[in-house]
GULUM-223216 format. One record per residue (C-alpha): x, y, z negated; residue in three letters. Coordinates in nm, 2 decimals, padded with zeros to 4 digits. Each point is the difference from the previous one (the first is absolute). Layout:
N
       x       y       z  residu
       X       Y       Z     ALA
...
REM end
This chain:
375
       x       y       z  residu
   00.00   00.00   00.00     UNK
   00.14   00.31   00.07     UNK
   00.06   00.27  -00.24     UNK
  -00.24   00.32  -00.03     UNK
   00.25   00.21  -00.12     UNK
   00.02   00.35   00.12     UNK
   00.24   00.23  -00.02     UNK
  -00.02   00.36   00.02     UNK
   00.15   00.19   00.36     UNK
   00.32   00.15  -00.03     UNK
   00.03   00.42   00.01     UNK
   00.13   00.18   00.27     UNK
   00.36   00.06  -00.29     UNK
   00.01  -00.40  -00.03     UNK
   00.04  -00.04   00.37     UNK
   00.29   00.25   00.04     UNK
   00.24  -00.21  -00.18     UNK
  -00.06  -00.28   00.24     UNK
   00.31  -00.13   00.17     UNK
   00.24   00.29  -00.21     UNK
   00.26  -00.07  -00.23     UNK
   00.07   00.13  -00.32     UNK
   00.22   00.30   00.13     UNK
  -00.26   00.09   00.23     UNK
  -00.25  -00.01  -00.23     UNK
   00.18   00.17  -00.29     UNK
   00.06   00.29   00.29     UNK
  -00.40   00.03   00.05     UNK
  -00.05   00.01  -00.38     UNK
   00.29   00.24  -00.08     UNK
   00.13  -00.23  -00.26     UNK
   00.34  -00.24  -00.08     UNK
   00.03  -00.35   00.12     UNK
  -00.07  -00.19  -00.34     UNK
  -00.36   00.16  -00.04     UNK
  -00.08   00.01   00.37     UNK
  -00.17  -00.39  -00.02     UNK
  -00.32   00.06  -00.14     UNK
  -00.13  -00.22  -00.28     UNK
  -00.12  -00.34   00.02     UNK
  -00.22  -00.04  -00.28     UNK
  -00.20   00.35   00.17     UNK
  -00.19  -00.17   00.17     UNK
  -00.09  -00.27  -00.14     UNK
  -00.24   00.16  -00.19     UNK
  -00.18   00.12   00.32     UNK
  -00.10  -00.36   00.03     UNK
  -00.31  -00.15  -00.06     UNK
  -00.11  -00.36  -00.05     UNK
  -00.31  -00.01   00.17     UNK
  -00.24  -00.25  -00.19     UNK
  -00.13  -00.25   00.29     UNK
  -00.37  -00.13  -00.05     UNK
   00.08  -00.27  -00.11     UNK
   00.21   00.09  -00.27     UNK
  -00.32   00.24  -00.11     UNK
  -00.23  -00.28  -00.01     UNK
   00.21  -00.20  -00.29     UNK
  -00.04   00.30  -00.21     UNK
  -00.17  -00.08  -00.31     UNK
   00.00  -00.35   00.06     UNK
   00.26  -00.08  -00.22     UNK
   00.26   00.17  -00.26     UNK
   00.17   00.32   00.11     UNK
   00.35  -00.17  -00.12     UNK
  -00.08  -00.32   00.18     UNK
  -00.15   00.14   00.31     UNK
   00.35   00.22   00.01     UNK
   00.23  -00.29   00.00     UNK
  -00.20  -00.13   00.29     UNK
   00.00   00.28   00.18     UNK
   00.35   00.15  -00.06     UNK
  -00.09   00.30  -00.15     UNK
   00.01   00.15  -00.39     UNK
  -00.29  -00.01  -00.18     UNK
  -00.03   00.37  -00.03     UNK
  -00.04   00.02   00.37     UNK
  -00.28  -00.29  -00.05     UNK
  -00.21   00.15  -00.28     UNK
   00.04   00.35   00.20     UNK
  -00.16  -00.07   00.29     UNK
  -00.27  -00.23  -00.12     UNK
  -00.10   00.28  -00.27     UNK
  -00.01   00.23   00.30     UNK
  -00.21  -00.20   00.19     UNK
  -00.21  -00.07  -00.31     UNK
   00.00  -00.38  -00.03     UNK
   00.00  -00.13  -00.37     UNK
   00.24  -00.19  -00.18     UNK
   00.01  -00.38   00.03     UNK
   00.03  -00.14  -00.32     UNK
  -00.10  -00.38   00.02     UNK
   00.00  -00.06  -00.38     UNK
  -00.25   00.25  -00.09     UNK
  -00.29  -00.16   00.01     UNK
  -00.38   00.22   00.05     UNK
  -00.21   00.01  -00.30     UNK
  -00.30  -00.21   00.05     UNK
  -00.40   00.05  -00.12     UNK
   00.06  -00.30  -00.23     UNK
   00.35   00.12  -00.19     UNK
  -00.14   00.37  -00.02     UNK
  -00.31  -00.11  -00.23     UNK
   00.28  -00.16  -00.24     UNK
   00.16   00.29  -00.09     UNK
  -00.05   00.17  -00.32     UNK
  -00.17  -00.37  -00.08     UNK
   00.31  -00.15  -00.19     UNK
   00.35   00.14  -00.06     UNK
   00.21   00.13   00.32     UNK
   00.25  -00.31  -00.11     UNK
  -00.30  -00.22  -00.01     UNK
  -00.11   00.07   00.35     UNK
   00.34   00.07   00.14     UNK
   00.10  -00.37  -00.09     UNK
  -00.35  -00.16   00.15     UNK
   00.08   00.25   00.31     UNK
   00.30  -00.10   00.07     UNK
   00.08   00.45  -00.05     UNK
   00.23   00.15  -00.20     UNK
  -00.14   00.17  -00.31     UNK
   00.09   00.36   00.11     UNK
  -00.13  -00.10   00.36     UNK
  -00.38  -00.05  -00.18     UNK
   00.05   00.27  -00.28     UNK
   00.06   00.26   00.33     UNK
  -00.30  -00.14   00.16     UNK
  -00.21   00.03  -00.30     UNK
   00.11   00.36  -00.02     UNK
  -00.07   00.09   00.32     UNK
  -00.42  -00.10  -00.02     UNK
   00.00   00.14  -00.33     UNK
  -00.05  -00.30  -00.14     UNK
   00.05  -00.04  -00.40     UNK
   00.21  -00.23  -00.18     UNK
  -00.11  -00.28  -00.18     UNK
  -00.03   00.00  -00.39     UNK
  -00.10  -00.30  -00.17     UNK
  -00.25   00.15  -00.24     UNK
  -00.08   00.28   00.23     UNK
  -00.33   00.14  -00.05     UNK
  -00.13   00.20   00.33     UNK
  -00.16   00.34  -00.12     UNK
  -00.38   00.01   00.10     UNK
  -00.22   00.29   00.17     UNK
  -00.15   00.03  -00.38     UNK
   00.34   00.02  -00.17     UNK
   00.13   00.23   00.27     UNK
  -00.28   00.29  -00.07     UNK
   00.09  -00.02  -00.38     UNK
   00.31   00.20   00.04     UNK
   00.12   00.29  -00.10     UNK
  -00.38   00.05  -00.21     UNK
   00.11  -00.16  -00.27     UNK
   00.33   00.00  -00.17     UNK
   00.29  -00.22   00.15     UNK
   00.01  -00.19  -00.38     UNK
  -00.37  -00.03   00.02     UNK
  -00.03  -00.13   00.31     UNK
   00.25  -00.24  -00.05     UNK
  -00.18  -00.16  -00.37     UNK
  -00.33   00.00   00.21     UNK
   00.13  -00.23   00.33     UNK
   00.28  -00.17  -00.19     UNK
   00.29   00.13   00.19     UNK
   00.35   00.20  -00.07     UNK
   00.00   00.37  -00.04     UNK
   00.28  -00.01   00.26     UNK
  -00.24  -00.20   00.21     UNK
  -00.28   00.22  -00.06     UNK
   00.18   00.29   00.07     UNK
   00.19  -00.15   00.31     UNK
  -00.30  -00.04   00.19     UNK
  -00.20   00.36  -00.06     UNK
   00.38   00.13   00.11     UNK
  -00.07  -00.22   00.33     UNK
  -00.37   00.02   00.05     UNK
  -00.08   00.34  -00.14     UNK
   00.11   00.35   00.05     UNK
  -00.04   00.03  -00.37     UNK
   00.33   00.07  -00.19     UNK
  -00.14   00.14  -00.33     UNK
  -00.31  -00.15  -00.17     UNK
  -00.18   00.27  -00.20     UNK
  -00.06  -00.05  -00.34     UNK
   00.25  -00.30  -00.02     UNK
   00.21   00.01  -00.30     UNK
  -00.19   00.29  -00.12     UNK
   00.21   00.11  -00.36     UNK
  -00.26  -00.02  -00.23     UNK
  -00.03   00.25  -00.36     UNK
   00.18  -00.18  -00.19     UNK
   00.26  -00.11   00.20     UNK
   00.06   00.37   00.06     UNK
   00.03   00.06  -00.34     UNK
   00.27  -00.25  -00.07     UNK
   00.27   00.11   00.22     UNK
   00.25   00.15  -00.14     UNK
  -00.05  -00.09  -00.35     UNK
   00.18  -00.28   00.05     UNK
   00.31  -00.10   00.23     UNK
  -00.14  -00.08   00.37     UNK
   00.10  -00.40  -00.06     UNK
  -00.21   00.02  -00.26     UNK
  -00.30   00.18   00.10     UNK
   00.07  -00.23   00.38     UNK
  -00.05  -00.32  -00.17     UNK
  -00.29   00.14  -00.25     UNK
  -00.24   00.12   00.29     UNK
   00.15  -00.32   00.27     UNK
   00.15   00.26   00.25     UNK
   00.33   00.09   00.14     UNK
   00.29   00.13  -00.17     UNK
   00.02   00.27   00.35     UNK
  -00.38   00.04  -00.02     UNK
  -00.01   00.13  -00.41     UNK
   00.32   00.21   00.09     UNK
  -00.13   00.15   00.28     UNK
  -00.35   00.06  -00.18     UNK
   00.20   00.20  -00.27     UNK
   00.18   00.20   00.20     UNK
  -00.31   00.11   00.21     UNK
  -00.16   00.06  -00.31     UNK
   00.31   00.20  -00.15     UNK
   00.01  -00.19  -00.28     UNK
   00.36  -00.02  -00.17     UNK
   00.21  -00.35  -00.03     UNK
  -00.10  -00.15  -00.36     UNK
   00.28   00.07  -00.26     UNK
   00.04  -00.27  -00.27     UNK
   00.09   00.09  -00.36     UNK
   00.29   00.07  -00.06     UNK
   00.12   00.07   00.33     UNK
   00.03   00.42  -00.03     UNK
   00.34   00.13  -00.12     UNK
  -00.04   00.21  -00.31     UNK
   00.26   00.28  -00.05     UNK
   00.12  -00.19  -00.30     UNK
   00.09  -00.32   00.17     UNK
   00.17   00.20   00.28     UNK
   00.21   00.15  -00.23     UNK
   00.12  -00.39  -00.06     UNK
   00.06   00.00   00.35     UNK
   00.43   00.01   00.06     UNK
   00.07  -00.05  -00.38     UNK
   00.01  -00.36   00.00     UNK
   00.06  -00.24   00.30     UNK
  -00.28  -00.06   00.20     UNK
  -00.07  -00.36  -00.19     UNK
   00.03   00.12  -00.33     UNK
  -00.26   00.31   00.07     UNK
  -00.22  -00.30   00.14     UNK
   00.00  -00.18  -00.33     UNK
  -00.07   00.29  -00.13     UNK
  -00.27   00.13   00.14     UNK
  -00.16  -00.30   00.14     UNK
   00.05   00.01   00.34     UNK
   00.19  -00.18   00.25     UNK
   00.34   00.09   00.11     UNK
  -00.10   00.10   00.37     UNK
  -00.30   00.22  -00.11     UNK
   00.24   00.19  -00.25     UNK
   00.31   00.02   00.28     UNK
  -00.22   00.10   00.23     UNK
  -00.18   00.28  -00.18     UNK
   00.35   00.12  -00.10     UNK
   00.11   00.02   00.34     UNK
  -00.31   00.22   00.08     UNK
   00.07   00.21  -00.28     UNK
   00.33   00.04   00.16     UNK
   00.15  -00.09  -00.37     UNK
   00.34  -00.16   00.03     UNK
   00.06  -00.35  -00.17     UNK
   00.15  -00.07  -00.27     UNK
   00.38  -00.15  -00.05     UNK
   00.09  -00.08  -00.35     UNK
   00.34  -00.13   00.12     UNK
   00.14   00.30   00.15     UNK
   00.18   00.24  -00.13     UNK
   00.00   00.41   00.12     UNK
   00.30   00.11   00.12     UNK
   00.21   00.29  -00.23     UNK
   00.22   00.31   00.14     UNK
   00.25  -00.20  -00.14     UNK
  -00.06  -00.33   00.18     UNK
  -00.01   00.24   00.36     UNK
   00.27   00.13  -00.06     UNK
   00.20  -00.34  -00.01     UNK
  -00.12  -00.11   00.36     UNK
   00.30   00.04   00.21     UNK
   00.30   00.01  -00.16     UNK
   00.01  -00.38  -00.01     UNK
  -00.09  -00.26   00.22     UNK
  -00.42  -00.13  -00.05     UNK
   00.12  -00.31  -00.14     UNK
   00.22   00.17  -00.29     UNK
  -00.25   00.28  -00.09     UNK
  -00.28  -00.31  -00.02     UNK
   00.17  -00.17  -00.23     UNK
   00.08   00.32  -00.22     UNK
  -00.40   00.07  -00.01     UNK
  -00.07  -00.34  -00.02     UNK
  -00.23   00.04   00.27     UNK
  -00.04  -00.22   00.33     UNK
   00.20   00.13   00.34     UNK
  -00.36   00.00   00.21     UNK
  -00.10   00.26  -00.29     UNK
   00.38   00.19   00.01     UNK
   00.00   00.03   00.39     UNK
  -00.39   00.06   00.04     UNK
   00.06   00.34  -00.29     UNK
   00.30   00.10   00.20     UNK
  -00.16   00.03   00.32     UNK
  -00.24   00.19  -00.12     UNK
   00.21   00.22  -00.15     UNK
   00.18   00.06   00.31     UNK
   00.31  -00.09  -00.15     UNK
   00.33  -00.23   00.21     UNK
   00.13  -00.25  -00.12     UNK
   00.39   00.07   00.09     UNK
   00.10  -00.31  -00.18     UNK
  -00.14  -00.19   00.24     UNK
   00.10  -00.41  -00.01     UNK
   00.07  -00.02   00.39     UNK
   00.38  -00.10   00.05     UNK
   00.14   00.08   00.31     UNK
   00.11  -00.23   00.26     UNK
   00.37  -00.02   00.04     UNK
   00.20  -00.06   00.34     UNK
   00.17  -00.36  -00.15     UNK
  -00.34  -00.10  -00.11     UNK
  -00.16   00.05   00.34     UNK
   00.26  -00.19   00.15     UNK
  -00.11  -00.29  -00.19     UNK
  -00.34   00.00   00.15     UNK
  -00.03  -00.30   00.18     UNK
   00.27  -00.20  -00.09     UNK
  -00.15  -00.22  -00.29     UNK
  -00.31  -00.05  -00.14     UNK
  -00.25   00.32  -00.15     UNK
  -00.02  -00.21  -00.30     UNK
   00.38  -00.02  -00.05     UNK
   00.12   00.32   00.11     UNK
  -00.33   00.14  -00.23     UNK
   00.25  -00.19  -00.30     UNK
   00.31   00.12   00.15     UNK
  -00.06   00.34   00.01     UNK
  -00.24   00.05  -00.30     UNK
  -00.31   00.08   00.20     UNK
  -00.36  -00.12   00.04     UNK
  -00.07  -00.28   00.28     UNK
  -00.27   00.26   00.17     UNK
   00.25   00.27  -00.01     UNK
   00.25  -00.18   00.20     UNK
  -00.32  -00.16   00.24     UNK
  -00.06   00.40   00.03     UNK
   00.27   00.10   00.09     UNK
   00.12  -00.25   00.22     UNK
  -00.30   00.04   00.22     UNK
   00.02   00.39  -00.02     UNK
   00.34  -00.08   00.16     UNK
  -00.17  -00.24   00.26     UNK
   00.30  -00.28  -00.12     UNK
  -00.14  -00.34   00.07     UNK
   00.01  -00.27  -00.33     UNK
   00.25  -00.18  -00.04     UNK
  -00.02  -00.38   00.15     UNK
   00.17  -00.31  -00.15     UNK
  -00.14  -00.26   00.26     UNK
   00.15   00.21   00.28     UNK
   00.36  -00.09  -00.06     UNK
  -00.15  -00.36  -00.06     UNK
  -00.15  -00.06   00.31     UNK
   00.31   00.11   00.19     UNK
   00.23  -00.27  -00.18     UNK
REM end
């Protein structure tokens, strides 16, 4: 059979390089020898592979992958032009639903009727969706025409004592059938629920009147009604006074509270704690920082370095008797050649000082297994 392909006519500029060589025809274009030959992958994409009749009419018959190996062309090419031509998929394994498999679903589980099928599970739970059918609940009770026109007349709660179902049920279905989203008269405060709130805490007065924690609280604060305040819970001037004296657990015992209620009403008061371990500093202790190293004037107050350095700082005073130690030429020199730990020992220095400095001076460690390897 011969080939339909057709190719498209050459221009009038095609047919002058006909018969020249590449001189000539660098001459014509103005241009050097090496880009005179024109490229060959150009044109290539001027061709077009026709699709014969025959090739059409397989379309759709099969697989888009298997119908290319057949043919000799990619896929993408296949599913191209049979979406442009508007021919549907084949897909032999998906089977069309029947009358008889459609009046199962929603019957029985989607695994149920998936495994009598011969379907996948998500294959039936799709179909299900798409009719709107719904799913299958083993004590499932189907809401009635009667039941339906109850809602949103009635109280959610009410409804749901007088037909026997959930409140989430009840409530669930007038969202779905109804345009109702607020029953009037439902959960109506009565007097004397009113009155309660705020004489005692809103747990309380919640699990009295069998509502809500949120639903008291926000009754309360509609009604601007202040938080209930047990005994015992306002600060008199006296006990405040307490407040910084003692440490925070003593003052606790003291007053009956609990330590976090008394440190936090102290640090509201903005009333500094209490430190019966430390000691003020004198003129004369002041005057002392400096003139010795921290570790020496520590031990002559008999108080701790952090405390000695922390004073000094503040103070603003140097410490020109600092306890850094100079690195000396010989000592650098030794870098390297033995161990940190022994030339820490050697030299009367900290291990970390020497790993310091050594890498300050980017001077590798010294290596024992080199000199091993090479014997």
């Amino acid at each position: 059979m011969k080939s339909q392909q057709r190719h498209k006519p050459e221009s009038a500029s095609t047919r002058m390089f006909h018969g020249k060589s590449d001189g000539e025809i660098a001459r014509l274009l103005r241009r050097s020898h090496q880009f005179s030959q024109r490229p060959k992958g150009r044109r290539a994409k001027n061709v077009v592979e026709w699709w014969s009749e025959r090739e059409i009419k397989r379309l759709g018959r099969m697989p888009d992958d298997e119908l290319a190996r057949q043919l000799g062309r990619k896929e993408t090419a296949v599913r191209a032009k049979r979406e442009k031509l508007g021919i549907a998929v084949s897909a032999p394994a998906v089977r069309p639903w029947i009358g008889a498999e459609l009046k199962l679903l929603g019957t029985r589980t989607d695994q149920e009727i998936a495994d009598e099928l011969g379907r996948t599970r998500y294959a039936v739970q799709l179909k299900r969706w798409s009719l709107g059918i719904p799913p299958f609940w083993k004590d499932r009770r189907i809401w009635t025409p009667k039941e339906e026109a109850l809602l949103g007349k009635i109280p959610d709660h009410e409804l749901a004592k007088k037909l026997g179902r959930s409140v989430g049920s009840v409530r669930s279905r007038r969202y779905c059938v109804t345009s109702i989203r607020f029953v009037p008269g439902a959960d109506r405060w009565s007097a004397r629920e009113t009155r309660l709130v705020g004489t005692q805490t809103d747990e309380e007065v919640a699990r009295r009147i069998d509502r809500t924690v949120e639903a008291v609280q926000a009754k309360r604060v509609k009604l601007k009604i202040a938080s209930f305040v047990r005994e015992r819970t306002e600060w008199t001037e006296e006990e405040e006074q307490v407040l910084g004296t003692l440490p925070d657990h003593e003052v606790a015992e003291q007053l009956g509270r609990t330590t976090v209620a008394v440190r936090a009403h102290r640090w509201v008061k903005r009333i500094p704690c209490c430190s019966p371990t430390g000691r003020k500093w004198l003129p004369a202790e002041d005057d002392l920082l400096g003139t010795a190293s921290d570790r020496e004037i520590a031990t002559m107050l008999d108080r701790s370095i952090r405390s000695v350095v922390k004073r000094r700082v503040r103070l603003g005073i140097s410490n020109r008797y600092s306890q850094v130690v100079c690195w000396t030429a010989a000592e650098e020199r030794l870098l390297g050649t033995m161990p940190d730990r022994v030339l820490a020992r050697r030299i009367g220095r900290a291990e970390s000082a020497v790993l310091q400095r050594r890498r300050l001076k980017r001077i590798s460690r010294f290596r024992t297994s080199v000199s091993r390897r090479n014997v």
